[in-house]
N, C-alpha and C positions, 0 to 999 in steps of 0.2 A: 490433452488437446483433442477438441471435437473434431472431426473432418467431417465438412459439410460436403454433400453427397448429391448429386445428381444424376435419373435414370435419364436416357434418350433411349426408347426402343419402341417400337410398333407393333411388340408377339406380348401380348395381356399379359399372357402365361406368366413365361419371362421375367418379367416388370414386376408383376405383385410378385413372385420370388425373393428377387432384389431386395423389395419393400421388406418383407417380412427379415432377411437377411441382415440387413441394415438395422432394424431396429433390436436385433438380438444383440449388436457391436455396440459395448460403451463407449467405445472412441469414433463412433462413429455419427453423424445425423441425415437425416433424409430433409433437401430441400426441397424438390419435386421430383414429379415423373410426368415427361413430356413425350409423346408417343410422336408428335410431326417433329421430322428435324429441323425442318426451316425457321418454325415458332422457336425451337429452342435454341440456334444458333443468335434467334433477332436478340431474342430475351436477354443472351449472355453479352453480345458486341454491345448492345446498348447499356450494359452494366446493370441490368435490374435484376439480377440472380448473380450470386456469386458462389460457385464452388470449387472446392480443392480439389476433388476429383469427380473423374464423368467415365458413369458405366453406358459402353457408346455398343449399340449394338453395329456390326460392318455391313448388314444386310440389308440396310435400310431405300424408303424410295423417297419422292423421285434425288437425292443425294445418297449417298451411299457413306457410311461409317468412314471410312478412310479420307473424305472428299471432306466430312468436319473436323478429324482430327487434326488437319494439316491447320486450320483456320483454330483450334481449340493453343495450341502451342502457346500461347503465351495469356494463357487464361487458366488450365487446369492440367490437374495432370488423367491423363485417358489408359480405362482397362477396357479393353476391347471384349463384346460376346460375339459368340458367333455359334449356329447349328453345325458350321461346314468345315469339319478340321484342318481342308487343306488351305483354309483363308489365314490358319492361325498365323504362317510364316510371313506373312505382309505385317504384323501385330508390330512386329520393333523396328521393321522399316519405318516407323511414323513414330517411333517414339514413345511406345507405349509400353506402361508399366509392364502391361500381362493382357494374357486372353486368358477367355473363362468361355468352355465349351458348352453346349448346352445340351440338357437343361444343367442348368450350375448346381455342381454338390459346394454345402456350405466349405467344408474343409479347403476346399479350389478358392471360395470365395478370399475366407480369412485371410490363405497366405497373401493373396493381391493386395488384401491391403492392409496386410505388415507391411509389405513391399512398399507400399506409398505413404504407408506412415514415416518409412524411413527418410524417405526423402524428403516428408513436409517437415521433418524435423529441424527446431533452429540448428545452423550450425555455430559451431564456436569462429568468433571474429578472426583474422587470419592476415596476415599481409603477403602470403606467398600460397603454390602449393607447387608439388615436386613433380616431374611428368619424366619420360624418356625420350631420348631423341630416337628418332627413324633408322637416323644413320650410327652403327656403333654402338647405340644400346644406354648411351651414358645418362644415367639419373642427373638430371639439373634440377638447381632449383632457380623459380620465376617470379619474382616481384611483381604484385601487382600496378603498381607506381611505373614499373619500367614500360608495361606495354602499352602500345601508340593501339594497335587495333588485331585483330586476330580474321584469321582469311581459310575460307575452305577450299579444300585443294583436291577434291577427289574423297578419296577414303582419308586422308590427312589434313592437318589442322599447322597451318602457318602464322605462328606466333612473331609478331612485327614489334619490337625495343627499339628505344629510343638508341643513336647510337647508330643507326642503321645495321643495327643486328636483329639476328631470327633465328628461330625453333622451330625445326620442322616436328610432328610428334604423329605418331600413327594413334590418330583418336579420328573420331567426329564434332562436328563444329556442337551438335547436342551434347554430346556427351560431355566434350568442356567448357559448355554453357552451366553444367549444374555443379561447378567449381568456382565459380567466379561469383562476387559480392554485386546483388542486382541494383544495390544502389550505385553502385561504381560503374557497370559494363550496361549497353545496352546492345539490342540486335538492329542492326538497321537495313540488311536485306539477308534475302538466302545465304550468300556467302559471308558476309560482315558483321562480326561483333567489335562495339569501337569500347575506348575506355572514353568514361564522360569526359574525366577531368582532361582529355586533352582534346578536346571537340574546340576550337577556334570560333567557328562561324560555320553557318547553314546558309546556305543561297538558294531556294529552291529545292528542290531532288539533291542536290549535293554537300557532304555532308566535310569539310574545311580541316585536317588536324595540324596542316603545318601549310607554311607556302607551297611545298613542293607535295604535299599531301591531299589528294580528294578524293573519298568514296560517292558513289550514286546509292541513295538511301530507293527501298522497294516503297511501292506505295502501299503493301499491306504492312508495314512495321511504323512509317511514320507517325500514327496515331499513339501506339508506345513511347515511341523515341521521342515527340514531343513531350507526354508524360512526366519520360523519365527524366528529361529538361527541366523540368516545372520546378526540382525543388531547389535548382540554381537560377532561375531567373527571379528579377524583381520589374 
């Protein structure tokens, strides 16, 4: 599997590293290198570049590394560089694979992206996966079919069954997003990931799973969530 590659960074230096780095990696490709982030954020929302992962530098102007990555989330996956090591500890608040200090030794490179290889990887098809609860510790396991929509609670993650039953689980709503089958779940704001197949009706901003059921869908995720709509509608 190639992983298509894109640099964002402003420091030359930096960037032709990158470049050179990237072309040494057989699983790897270079789609570009965009030095303005603005350019390469239009680039990517308008869909005319498409990469699995983006080496995002945090230091960048007038937007700053952290301020694309929140807007990258459902487009790529992000290894943060940075000159300043005490930036590195914001890297996984945003969901990011890795930082890579600078100037990047190649060996820093590579593990990142084993790292992101692992996850671009297909996973085997699945109708459950197994979490802990909060309370008690008890390993359950959780059908994909049973859940209505999944809710962020803080540091924790409120999984909503049909049934009017719920799992509370000490995760984040990220983290058990990279569990779940993306043709099945979508995101439809900060807090809310719904299961398609029990999405009723959409009325505006509101997102219908049962009578007594209604999410408010964010206006940055509805362009997705109608997406993900798409391969059910006719």
């Amino acid at each position: 599997m190639n992983m298509k590659c894109l640099i964002i960074d402003d420091d030359p230096h930096c960037a032709l590293l990158l470049e050179q780095y990237i072309e040494t990696a057989a699983e790897a490709e270079l789609l570009a290198t965009i030095h303005d982030p603005l350019q390469a954020m239009e680039q990517i929302t308008a869909k005319r570049i498409h990469p699995d992962i983006v080496f995002l530098d945090m230091e960048l102007s007038p937007v700053n590394g952290t301020e694309i990555a929140q807007q990258l989330q459902n487009h790529a996956l992000v290894i943060f560089t940075t000159s300043r090591p005490q930036l590195s500890t914001g890297a996984y608040r945003y969901n990011a694979v890795d930082y890579l200090l600078k100037p990047v030794r190649y060996e820093h490179f590579s593990e990142a992206l084993k790292k992101a290889g692992r996850l671009l990887r297909p996973k085997p098809r699945s109708t459950h996966f197994f979490a802990r609860e909060s309370m008690g510790g008890k390993l359950v396991k959780v059908l994909f079919d049973d859940i209505l929509y999944i809710q962020s609670a803080g540091n924790y993650a409120k999984i909503l069954l049909c049934g009017e039953r719920y799992y509370l689980m000490h995760v984040s709503l990220n983290k058990l997003k990279q569990f779940l089958p993306k043709q099945k779940f979508s995101r439809i704001h900060q807090s809310y990931i719904v299961n398609l197949d029990r999405v009723l009706a959409l009325d505006g901003n509101m997102v219908y799973l049962s009578e007594d059921i209604s999410l408010q869908m964010g206006a940055t995720y509805r362009k997705d969530f109608l997406e993900s709509l798409g391969a059910y509608m006719i």
